[in-house]
C-alpha positions in Angstrom: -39.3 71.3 -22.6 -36.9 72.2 -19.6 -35.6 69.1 -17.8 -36.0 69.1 -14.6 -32.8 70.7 -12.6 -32.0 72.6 -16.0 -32.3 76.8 -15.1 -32.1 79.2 -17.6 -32.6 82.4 -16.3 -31.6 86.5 -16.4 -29.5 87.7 -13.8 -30.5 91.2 -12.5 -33.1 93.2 -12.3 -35.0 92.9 -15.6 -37.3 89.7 -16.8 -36.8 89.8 -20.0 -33.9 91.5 -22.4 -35.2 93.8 -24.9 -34.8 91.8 -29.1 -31.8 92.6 -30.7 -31.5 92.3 -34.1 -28.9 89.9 -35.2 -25.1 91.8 -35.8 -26.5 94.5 -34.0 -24.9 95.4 -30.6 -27.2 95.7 -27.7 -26.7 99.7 -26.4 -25.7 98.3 -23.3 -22.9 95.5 -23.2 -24.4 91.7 -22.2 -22.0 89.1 -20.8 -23.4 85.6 -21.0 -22.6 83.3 -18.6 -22.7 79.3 -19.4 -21.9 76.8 -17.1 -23.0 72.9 -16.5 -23.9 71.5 -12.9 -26.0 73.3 -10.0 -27.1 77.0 -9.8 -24.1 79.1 -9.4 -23.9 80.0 -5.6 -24.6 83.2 -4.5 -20.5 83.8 -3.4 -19.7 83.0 -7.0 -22.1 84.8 -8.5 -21.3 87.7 -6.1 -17.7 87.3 -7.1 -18.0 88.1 -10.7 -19.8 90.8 -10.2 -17.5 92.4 -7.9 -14.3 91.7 -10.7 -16.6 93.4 -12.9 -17.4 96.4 -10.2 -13.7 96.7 -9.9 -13.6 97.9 -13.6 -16.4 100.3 -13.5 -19.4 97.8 -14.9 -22.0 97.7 -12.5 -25.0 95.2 -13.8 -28.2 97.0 -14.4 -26.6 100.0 -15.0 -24.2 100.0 -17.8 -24.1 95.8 -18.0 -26.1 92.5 -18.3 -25.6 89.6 -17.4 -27.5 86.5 -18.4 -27.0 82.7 -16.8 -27.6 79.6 -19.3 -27.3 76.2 -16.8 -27.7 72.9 -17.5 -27.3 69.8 -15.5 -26.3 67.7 -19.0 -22.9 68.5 -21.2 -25.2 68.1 -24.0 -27.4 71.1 -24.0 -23.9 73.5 -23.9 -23.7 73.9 -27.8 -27.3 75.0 -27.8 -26.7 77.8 -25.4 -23.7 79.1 -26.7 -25.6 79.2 -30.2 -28.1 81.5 -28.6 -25.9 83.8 -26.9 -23.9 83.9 -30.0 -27.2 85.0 -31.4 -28.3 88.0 -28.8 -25.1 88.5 -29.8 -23.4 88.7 -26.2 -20.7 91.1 -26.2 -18.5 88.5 -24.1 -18.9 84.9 -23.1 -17.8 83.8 -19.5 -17.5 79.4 -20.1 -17.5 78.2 -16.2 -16.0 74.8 -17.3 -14.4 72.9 -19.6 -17.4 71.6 -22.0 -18.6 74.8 -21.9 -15.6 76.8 -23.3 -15.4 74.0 -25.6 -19.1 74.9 -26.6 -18.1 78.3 -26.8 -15.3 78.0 -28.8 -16.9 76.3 -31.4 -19.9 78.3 -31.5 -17.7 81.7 -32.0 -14.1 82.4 -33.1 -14.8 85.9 -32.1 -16.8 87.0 -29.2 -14.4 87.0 -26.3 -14.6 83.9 -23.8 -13.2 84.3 -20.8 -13.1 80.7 -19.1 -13.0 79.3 -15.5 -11.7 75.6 -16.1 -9.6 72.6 -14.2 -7.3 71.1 -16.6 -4.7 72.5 -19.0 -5.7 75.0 -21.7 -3.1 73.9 -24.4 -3.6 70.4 -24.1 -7.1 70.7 -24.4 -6.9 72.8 -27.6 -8.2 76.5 -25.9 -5.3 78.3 -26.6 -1.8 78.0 -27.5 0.4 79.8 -25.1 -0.8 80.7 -21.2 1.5 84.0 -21.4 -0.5 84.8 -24.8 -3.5 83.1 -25.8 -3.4 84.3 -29.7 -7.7 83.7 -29.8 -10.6 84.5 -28.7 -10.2 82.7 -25.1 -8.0 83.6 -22.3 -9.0 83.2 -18.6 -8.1 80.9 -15.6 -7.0 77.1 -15.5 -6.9 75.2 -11.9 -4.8 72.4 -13.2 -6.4 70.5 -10.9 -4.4 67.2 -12.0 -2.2 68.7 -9.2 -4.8 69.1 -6.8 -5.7 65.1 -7.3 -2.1 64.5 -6.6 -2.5 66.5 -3.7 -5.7 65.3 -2.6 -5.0 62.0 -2.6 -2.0 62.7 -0.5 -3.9 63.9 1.9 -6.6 61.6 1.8 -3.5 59.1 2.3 -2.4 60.8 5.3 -5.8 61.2 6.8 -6.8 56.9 6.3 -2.7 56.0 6.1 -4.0 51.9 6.3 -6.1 52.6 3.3 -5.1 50.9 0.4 -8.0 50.9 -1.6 -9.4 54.1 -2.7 -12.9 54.3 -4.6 -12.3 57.5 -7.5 -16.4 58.9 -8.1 -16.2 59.9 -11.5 -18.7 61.1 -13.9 -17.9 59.3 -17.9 -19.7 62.4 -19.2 -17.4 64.8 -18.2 -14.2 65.9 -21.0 -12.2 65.7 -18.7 -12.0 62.3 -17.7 -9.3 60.4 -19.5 -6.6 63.3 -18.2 -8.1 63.0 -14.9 -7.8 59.0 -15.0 -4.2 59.4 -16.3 -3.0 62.3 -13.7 -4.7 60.1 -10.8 -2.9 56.4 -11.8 -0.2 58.1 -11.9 0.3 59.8 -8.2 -1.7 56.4 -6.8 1.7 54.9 -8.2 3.8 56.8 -6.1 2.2 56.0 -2.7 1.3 52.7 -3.0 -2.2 53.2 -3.7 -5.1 51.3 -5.7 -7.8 52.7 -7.1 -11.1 51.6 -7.8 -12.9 53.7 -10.1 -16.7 54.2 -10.5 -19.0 56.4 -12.6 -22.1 58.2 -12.0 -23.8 60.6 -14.5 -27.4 60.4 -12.9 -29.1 60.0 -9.2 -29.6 56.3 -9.9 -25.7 56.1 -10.8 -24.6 57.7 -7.5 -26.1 55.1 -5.1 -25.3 51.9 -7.6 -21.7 53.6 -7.1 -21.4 53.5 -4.0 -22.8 49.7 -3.7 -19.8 48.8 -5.7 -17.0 50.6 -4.0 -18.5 49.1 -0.7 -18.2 45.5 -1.9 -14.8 46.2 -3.3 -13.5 46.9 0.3 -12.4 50.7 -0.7 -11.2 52.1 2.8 -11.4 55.7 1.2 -13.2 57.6 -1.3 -12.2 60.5 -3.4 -14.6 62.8 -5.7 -13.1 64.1 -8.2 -14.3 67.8 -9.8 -17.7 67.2 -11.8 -20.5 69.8 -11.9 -23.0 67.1 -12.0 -21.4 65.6 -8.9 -21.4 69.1 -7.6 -25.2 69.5 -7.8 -25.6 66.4 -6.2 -23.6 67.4 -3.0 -26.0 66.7 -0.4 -26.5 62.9 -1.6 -22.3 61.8 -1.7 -22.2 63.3 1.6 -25.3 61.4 2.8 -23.8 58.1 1.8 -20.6 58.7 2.5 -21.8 58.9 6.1 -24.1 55.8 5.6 -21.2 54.0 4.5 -18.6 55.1 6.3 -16.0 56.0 4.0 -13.7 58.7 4.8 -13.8 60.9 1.9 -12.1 64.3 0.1 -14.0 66.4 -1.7 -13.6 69.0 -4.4 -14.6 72.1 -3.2 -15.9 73.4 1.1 -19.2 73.4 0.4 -19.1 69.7 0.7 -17.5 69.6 3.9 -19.6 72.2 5.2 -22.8 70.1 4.1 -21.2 67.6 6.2 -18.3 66.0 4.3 -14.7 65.5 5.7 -12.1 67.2 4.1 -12.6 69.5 0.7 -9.1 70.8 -0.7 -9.3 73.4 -3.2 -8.3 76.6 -4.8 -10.1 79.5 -3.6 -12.8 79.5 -6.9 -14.5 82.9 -5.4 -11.2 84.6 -5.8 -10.7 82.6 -9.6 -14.1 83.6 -10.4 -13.3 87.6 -9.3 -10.6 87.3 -11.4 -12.7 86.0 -14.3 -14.9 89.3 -14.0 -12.3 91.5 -14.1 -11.0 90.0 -17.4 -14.4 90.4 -18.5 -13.8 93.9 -17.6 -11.0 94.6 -19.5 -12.6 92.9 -22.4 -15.9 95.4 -22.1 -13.1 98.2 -22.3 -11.3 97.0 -25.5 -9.0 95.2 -24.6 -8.4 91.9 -26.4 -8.3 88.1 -24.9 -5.7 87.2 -26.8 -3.2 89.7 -24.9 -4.6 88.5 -21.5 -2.8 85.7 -20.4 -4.1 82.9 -19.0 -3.9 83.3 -14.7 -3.7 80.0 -12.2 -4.4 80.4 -8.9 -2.1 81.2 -5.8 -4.6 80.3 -2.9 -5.8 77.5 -1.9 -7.8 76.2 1.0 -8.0 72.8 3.4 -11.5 72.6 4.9 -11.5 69.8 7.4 -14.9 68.6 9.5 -13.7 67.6 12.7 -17.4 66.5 13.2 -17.4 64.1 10.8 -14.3 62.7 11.4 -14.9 61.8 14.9 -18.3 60.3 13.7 -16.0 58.0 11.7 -13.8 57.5 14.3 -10.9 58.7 12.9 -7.7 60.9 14.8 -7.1 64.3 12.3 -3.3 63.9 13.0 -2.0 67.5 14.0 0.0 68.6 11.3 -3.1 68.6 9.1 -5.2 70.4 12.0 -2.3 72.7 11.5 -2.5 73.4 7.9 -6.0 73.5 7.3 -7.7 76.7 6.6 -10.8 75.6 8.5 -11.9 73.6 10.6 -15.3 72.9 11.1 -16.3 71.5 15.2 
């Protein structure tokens, strides 16, 4: 039985991949995508394909590509069992539970990996200049874009001294995203109140509670759960009136007020052309592992005057977009 928001699905042209028999490489080369959270966008999934275009695999022609999604953690070792089965020729993990999945299902079909914390501390590889396994690929570290975030966030609401930190307990992620947000909440003079969500229910008792704590502010921090479930933070954000920074645009194009965030089409480009690479022999363990040089501000002017709030003009300034 398929829960419901849970997609598995091919990508491309075909319905069905022909059997392979187990140890026997498929004639033409299948990457396997795996990924919690909502549906891969269209940009993202448009992305990959064109790192892998830039390396000469074009999908239906001389590559597949197949998506396993799932809105729980729990269902990522199952998948990357079954790829590992096909077998998949590579393994792209679009977060941190599911290169963790992948990792232990394989110790030697590549993974290339898309994730937001450190790869060394969470055990993926041992060096960023040279993997030495079966993983390489590209790390956002976003504790620094919490740091930054919240500085903004700060400079947005500066009389805000509580801040309400959405968190899902599910996620791996979440004692090094506690630690690396105490900590720059130290530095400026900041409280936080933390809440968790890791179902619909979850999401509105959440934001009951950072109400009655008084939080001026609220920050999201990066969750493909919380991702999937966009459109309902930004609906009661706005109910409640809480100035908030998000993890990625799409939110503040759905309506939310500031998103600041590395450019994750451009990451995810770059993950297809190490996929590339891989699908031309070359090994993951002499790909080093890549962090990102862009990043974007996206600020909704919009919603900020609908919380009467004044976007001071430096951050106008900066931003990379700013929606009327």
């Amino acid at each position: 039985m398929i829960r419901r928001r849970e997609f598995i699905a091919g990508l491309g042209s075909a319905a069905a991949w022909p059997v392979v028999a187990r140890g026997q490489q498929p004639a033409m080369p299948l990457v396997g995508w795996l990924r919690a959270g909502e549906l891969s966008r269209a940009e993202y999934l448009a992305a990959f394909r064109q790192g892998l275009n830039e390396l000469g695999h074009i999908e239906g022609r001389n590559v597949k590509i197949e998506l396993r999604n799932s809105e729980q953690y729990d269902r990522l070792p199952e998948f990357a069992s079954e790829f590992v089965r096909r077998p998949v020729t590579a393994m792209f993990a679009d977060n941190l539970a599911a290169a963790v999945a992948g990792r232990a299902a394989t110790g030697i079909i590549p993974i290339v990996f898309a994730i937001g914390g450190d790869p060394i501390r969470d055990g993926l590889v041992t060096s960023l200049s040279r993997p030495t396994s079966n993983l390489t690929g590209v790390t956002f570290f976003v504790g620094e874009l919490l740091s930054k975030r919240l500085g903004l966030l700060r400079e947005l609401v500066p009389k805000a001294d509580l801040v309400a930190v959405l968190i899902n307990p599910t996620n791996p992620n979440l004692q090094t995203r506690l630690q690396d947000m105490q900590v720059a909440a130290r530095t400026m003079g900041l409280q936080l109140f933390t809440v968790n969500a890791s179902n619909e229910s979850d999401i509105d008792i959440a934001f009951a509670a950072m109400v009655r704590a008084g939080a001026a502010a609220l920050l999201v921090v990066d969750d493909p759960f919380l991702g999937s479930h966009r459109e309902q933070i930004v609906a009661l954000a706005a109910h409640h009136a809480l100035p908030t920074s998000y993890f990625n645009s799409q939110f503040v194009r759905d309506g939310g007020l500031m998103g600041y965030s590395d450019d994750r089409s451009e990451s995810i480009r770059q993950v297809g052309r190490y996929v590339g690479r891989i699908l031309k022999g070359e090994k993951p363990a002499d790909l080093p592992v890549l962090q990102p040089t862009k990043f974007e501000l996206v600020i909704n002017l919009k919603t900020a005057k609908a919380l009467g709030l004044t976007i001071p003009e430096t951050l106008l300034a900066t931003a990379d977009e700013v929606i009327q």
